[in-house]
N, C-alpha and C positions, 0 to 999 in steps of 0.2 A: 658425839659427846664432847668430842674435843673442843668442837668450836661453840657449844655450847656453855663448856667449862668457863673457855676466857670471855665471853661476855658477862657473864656473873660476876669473874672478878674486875671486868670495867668497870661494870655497874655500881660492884660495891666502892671504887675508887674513888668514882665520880660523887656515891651519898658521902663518902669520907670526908670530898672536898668542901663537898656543902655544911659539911660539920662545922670546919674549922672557920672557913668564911662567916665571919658576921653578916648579919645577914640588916640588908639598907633599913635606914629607918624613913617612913616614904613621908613626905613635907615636913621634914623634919626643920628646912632653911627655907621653908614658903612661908610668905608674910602679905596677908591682904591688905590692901589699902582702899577704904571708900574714899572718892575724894568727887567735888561737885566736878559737871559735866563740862564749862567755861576751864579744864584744865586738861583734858583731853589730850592735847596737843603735846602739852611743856611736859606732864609728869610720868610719861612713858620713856620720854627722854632722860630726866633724870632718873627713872628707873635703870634705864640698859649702865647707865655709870656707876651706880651703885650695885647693881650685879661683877659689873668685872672687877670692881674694887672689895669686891664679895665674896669669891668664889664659891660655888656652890649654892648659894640663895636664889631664890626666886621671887619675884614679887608681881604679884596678880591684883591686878588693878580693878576698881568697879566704879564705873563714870554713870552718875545720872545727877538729875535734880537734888538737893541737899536735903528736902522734905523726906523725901523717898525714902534717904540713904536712909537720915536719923530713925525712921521705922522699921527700916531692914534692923538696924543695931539693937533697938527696943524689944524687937521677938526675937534676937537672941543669933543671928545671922553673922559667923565668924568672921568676925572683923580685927584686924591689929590696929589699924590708924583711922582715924577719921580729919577731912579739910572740906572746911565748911566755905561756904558762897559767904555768909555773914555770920556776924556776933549772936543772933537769936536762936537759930539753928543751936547753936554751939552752946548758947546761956539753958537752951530745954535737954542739953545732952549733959550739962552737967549737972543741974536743978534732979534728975532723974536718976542719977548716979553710976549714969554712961559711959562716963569718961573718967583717967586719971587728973584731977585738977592742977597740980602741980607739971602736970606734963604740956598743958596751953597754952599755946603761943602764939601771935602773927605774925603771919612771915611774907603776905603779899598786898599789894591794893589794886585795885581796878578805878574806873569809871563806865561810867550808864551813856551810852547814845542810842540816837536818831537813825537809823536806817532805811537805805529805800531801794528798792531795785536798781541795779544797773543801769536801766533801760528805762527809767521811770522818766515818763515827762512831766507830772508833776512840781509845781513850782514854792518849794518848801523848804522853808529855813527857821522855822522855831515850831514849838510844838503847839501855840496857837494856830495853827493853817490846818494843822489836822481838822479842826470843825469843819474846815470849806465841804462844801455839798461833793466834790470832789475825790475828795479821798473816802471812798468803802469803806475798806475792813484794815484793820490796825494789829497789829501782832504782837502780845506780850506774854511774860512768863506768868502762870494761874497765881496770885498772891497765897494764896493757901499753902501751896507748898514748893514754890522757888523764888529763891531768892530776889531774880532779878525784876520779879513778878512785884515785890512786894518795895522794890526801891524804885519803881515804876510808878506804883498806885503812890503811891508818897508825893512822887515830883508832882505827877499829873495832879493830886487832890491839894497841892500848894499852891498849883498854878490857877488852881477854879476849875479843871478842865475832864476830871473825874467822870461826874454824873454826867456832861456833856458828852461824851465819848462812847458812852455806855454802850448804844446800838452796833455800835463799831468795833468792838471789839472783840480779838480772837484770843482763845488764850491757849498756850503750849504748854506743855508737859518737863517739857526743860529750855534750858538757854538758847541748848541747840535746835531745838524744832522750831522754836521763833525765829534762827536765823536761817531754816530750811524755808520755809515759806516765804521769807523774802524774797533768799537768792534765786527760790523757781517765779517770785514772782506773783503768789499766790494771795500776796495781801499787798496795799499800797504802802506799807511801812510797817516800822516795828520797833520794838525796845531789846537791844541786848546790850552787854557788855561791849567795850571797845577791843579787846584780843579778841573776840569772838567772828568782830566786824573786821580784824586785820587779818583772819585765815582764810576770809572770803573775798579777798581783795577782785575784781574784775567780775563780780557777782552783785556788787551790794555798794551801795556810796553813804559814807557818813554824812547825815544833814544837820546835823550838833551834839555836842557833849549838853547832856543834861545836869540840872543844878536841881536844888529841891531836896533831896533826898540825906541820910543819914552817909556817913563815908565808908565808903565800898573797903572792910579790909577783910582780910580770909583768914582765919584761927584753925590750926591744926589742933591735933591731941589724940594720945594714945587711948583707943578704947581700956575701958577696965576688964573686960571677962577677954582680952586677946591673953593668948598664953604664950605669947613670943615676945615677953616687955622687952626682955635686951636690946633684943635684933630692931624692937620697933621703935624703941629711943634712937639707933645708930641711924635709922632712917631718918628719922623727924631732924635729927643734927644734921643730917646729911643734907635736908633741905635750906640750911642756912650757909652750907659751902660754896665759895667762888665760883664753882663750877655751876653746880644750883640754878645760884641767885643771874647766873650770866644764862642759861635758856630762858628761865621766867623773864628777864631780860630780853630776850631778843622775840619771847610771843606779845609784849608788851604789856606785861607784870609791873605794878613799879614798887617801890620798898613801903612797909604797912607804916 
């Protein structure tokens, strides 16, 4: 009875304790960010800086195609931030009343190149040689819904070389599945981003920066239905910090 007595009153110590403890409030300091796939790299980086100048926040990253994302945001998929590949992305996110508009900004640029396997013996230096009998299949991002898809169809369809092409071509899901196919080899060339082509360096060789197309710049902005504006303005500011701007800097980011 005895030792039965004092476990009752542990036990009730122990609910006592639980009384007084506030009890956590769970993502309370989680803050999602869509952000296009072409960032992969840079914004997990700036993520871990912004946590320990943070404490206690977490930020949970979602990388795909920019088409994708803006649909995920549209049926209502908890988002705080959204960084778009480009301006039309971002112009149907706000046109929809997706975004805070006053929260919009650019804060990076890219450019478009020419990729081709490592290994590739192919002898190719502008994006007329693609027609040669030669080159197969051709690797770009689906125009419908990514970005680099759609600054792609542009060059090509300035250059004349669009409907020529046609046969040949493969189309990927995001930035990065065009430059998976590459670097296994899988197509005789392809269109990504130039940071995309410099994470794959000993995989993949640039055969030109492309011209044609509208200027690559990326526009962040806080979603409107995220319920963590603060914390998600402090982010969006945070991507314009020294610190920041000097990773997107070193994946080869240049200023919008």
């Amino acid at each position: 009875m005895k030792s039965l007595r004092i476990m009752a009153l542990g036990l009730l110590a122990l609910w006592g304790m639980a009384l007084i403890q506030p009890a956590p409030v769970m993502g309370a300091r989680e803050l999602t960010v869509s952000a296009a796939a072409s960032l992969t790299n840079a914004f997990p980086e700036i993520g871990q800086l912004f946590e320990k100048q943070h404490p206690g926040t977490k930020i949970i990253f979602n990388f795909a195609a920019t088409g994708p994302l803006l649909q995920q945001i549209a049926q209502g998929a908890p988002v705080d931030v959204f960084a778009s590949a480009d301006q039309k992305s971002m112009n149907q996110a706000q046109e929809k009343g997706l975004i805070v508009p006053a929260s919009r900004k650019d804060f990076v640029s890219n450019t478009l190149v020419l990729i081709v396997p490592q290994d590739s013996k192919l002898a190719l230096s502008g994006l007329k040689d693609l027609t040669s009998p030669a080159v197969k299949r051709v690797a770009l991002g689906n125009p419908a819904t990514v970005p680099v898809g759609r600054y792609t169809r542009e060059a090509l369809t300035k250059a004349g070389l669009w409907e020529a092409l046609q046969p040949k071509l493969i189309m990927g899901e995001s930035v990065r599945q065009v430059l998976d196919y590459v670097s296994r080899a899988e197509v005789d060339a392809g269109f990504v981003f130039a940071t995309d082509a410099a994470i794959a360096k000993g995989k993949v060789t640039t055969v030109t920066q492309v011209q044609g197309h509208q200027p690559i710049v990326y526009p962040v902005a806080l979603v409107a239905a995220g319920q963590k504006k603060a914390l998600a303005q402090e982010f969006l500011n945070f991507l314009f910090a020294p610190e920041s701007v000097a990773i997107l800097a070193k994946y080869g980011f240049g200023k919008p």
